[in-house]
C-alpha positions as a Python dict, from the first residue, in 0.01 Angstrom:
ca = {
    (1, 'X'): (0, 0, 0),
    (2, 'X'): (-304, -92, 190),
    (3, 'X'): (-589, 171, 195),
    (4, 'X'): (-685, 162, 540),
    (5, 'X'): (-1001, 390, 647),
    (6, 'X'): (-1064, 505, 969),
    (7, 'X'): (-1440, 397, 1044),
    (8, 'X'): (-1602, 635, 1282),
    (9, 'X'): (-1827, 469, 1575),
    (10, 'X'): (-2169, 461, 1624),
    (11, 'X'): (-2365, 379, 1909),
    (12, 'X'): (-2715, 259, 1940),
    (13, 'X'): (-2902, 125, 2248),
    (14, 'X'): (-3179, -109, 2268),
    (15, 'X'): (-3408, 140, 2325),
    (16, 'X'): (-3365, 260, 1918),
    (17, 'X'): (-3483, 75, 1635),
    (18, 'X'): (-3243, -205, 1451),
    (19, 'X'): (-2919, -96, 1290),
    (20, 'X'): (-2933, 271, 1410),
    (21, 'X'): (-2662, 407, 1292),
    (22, 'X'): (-2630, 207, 990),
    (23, 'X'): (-2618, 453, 628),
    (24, 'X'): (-2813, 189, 495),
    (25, 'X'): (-3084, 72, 754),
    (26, 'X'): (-3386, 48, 477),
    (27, 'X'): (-3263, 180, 149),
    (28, 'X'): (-3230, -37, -123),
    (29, 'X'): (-2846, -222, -146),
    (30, 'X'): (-2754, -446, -439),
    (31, 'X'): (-2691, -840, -374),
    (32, 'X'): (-2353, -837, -397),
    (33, 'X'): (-2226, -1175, -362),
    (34, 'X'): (-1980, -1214, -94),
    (35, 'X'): (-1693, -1483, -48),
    (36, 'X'): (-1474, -1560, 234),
    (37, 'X'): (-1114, -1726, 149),
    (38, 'X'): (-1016, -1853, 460),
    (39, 'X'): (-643, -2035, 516),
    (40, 'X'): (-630, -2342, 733),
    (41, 'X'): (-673, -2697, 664),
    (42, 'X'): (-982, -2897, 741),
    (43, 'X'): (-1220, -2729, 955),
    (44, 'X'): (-1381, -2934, 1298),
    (45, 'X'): (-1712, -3059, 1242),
    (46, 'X'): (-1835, -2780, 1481),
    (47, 'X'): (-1693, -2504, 1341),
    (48, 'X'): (-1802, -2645, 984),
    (49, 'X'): (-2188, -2703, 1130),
    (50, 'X'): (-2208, -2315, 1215),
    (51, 'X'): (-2017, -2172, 898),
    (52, 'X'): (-2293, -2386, 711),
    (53, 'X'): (-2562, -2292, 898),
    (54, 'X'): (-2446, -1907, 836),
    (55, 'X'): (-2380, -1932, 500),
    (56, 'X'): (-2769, -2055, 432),
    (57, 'X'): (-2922, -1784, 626),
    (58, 'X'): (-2654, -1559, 410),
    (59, 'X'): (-2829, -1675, 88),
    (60, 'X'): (-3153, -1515, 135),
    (61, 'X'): (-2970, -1168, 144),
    (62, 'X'): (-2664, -1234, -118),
    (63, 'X'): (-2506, -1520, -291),
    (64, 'X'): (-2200, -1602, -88),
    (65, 'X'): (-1932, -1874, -156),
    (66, 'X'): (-1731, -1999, 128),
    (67, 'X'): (-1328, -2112, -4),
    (68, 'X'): (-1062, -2324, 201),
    (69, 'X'): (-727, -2185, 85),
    (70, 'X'): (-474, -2499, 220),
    (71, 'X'): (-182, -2392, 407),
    (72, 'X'): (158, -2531, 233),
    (73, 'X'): (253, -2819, 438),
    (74, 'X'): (592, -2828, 298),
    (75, 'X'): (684, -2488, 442),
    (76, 'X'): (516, -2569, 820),
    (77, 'X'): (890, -2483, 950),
    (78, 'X'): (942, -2177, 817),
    (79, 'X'): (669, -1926, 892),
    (80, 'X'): (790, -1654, 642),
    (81, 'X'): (757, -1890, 358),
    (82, 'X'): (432, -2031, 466),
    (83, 'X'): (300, -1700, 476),
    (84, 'X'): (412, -1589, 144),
    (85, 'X'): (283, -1897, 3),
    (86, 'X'): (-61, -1820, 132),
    (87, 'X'): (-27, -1509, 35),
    (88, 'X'): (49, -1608, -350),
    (89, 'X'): (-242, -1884, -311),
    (90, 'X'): (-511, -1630, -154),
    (91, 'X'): (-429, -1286, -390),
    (92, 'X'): (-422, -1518, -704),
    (93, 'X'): (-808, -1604, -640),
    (94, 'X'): (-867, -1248, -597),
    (95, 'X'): (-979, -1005, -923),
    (96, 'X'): (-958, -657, -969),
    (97, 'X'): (-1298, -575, -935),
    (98, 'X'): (-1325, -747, -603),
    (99, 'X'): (-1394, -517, -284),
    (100, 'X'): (-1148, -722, -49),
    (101, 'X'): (-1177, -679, 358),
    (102, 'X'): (-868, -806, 514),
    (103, 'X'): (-902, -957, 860),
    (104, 'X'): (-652, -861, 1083),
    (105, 'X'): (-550, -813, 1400),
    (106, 'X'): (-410, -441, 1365),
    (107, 'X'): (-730, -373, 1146),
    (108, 'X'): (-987, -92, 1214),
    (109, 'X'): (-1185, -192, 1483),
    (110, 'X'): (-1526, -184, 1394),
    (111, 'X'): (-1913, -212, 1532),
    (112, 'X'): (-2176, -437, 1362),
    (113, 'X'): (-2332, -87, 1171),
    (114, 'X'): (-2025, -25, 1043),
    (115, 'X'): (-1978, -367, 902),
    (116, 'X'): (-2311, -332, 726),
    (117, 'X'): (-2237, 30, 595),
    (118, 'X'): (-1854, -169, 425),
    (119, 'X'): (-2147, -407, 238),
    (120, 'X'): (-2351, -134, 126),
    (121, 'X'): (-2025, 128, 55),
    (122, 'X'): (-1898, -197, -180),
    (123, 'X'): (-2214, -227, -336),
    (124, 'X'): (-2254, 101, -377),
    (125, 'X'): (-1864, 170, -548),
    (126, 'X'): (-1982, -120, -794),
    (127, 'X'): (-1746, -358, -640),
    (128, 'X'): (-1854, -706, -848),
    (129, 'X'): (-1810, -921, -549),
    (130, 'X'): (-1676, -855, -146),
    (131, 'X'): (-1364, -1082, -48),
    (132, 'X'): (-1327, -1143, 294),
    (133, 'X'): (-976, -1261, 383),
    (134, 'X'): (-932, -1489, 711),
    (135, 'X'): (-561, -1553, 741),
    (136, 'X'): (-389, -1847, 900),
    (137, 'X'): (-218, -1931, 1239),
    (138, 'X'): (47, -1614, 1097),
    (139, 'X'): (-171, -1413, 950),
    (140, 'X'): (-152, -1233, 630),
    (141, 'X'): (116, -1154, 384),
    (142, 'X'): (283, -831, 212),
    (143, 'X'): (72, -860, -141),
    (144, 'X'): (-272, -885, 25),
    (145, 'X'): (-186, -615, 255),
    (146, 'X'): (-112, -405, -26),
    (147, 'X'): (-437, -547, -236),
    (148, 'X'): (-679, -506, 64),
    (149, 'X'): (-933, -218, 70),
    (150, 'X'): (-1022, -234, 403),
    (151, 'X'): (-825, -379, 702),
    (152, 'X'): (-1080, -503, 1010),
    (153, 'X'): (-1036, -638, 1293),
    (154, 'X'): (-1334, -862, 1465),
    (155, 'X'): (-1224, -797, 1841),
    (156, 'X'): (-933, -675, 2023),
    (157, 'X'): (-890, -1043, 2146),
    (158, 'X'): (-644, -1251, 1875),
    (159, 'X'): (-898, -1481, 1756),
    (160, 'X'): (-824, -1869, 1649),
    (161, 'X'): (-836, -1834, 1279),
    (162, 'X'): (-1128, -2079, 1299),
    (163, 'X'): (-1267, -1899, 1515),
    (164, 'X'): (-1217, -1531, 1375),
    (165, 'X'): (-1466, -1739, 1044),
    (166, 'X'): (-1755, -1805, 1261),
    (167, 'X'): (-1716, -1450, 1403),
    (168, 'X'): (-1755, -1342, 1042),
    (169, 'X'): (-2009, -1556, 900),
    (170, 'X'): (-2220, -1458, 1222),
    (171, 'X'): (-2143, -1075, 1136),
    (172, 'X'): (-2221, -1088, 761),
    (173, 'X'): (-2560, -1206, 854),
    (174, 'X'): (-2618, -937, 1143),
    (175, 'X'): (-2514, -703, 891),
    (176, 'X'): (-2733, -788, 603),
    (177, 'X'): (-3023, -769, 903),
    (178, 'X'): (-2962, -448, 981),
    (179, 'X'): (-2939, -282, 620),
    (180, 'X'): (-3283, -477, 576),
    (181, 'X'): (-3399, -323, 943),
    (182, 'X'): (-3486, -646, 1084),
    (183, 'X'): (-3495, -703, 1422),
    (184, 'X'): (-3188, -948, 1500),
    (185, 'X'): (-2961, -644, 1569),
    (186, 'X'): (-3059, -463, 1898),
}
């Protein structure tokens, strides 16, 4: 079964100082490297320009490693079986040690300090690397449900799956900025 956490809310207003809010806002968090499998097949040129672009500013913070899980073709009929295909593909990459977030729609919906205070909670628990789990066009299956330690969701709007990555990528880096206190969180 999934271990799903309520996240309280926090608020802060531009008038307090980046990542208010945030557990971790200028302590000392280990890099741990972070990696996003994401299910779809090739990704447009746009959306690939930003998740690059992301994914070097992520690299002064954390190693991070960026994974294209292909959806099974064979299956694009039946949605259960595609699903549990992906599902077998995406929880076979994924090692016991792993802190793994789940994207989904019926997550925990979360605030940017929160999002920082899941890096620094994983770091903290000794977690050797954070998983980030972007499903495809029908979402996740039963095994990673039951495999995921957190389940977020990125907005109350269902995202493009594409989409719901760039979301991310632009999230991890907002979060890494405000556990460093740097001012691109307001």
């Amino acid at each position: 079964m999934a271990i799903l956490l309520t996240v309280g809310l926090c608020t802060a207003s531009s008038t307090t100082s980046p990542g208010r809010g945030c557990k971790y806002t200028g302590q000392s968090v280990r890099a741990v490297p972070i990696r996003i499998l994401s299910v779809g097949k090739k990704r447009s040129p746009g959306v690939q320009l930003i998740v690059d672009e992301y994914m070097h500013k992520l690299r002064h913070y954390c190693a991070v490693e960026d994974v294209l899980v292909r959806p099974n073709p064979k299956n694009a009929r039946d949605v259960q079986a595609q699903v549990e295909d992906e599902d077998v593909a995406v929880t076979s990459l994924i090692r016991p040690e792993e802190w793994v977030v789940m994207l989904d729609e019926r997550g925990v919906d979360i605030r940017s300090e929160r999002m920082a205070d899941l890096i620094g909670d994983a770091a903290n628990k000794g977690a050797s690397k954070i998983t980030f789990c972007v499903g495809g066009p029908y979402g996740h299956g039963q095994k990673l449900r039951e495999r995921a330690d957190k389940s977020v969701k990125l907005s109350s709007l269902v995202l493009n799956h594409q989409i719901a990555l760039v979301v991310l990528m632009e999230q991890l880096y907002r979060s890494w900025t405000i556990i460093k206190g740097q001012k691109y969180h307001h």
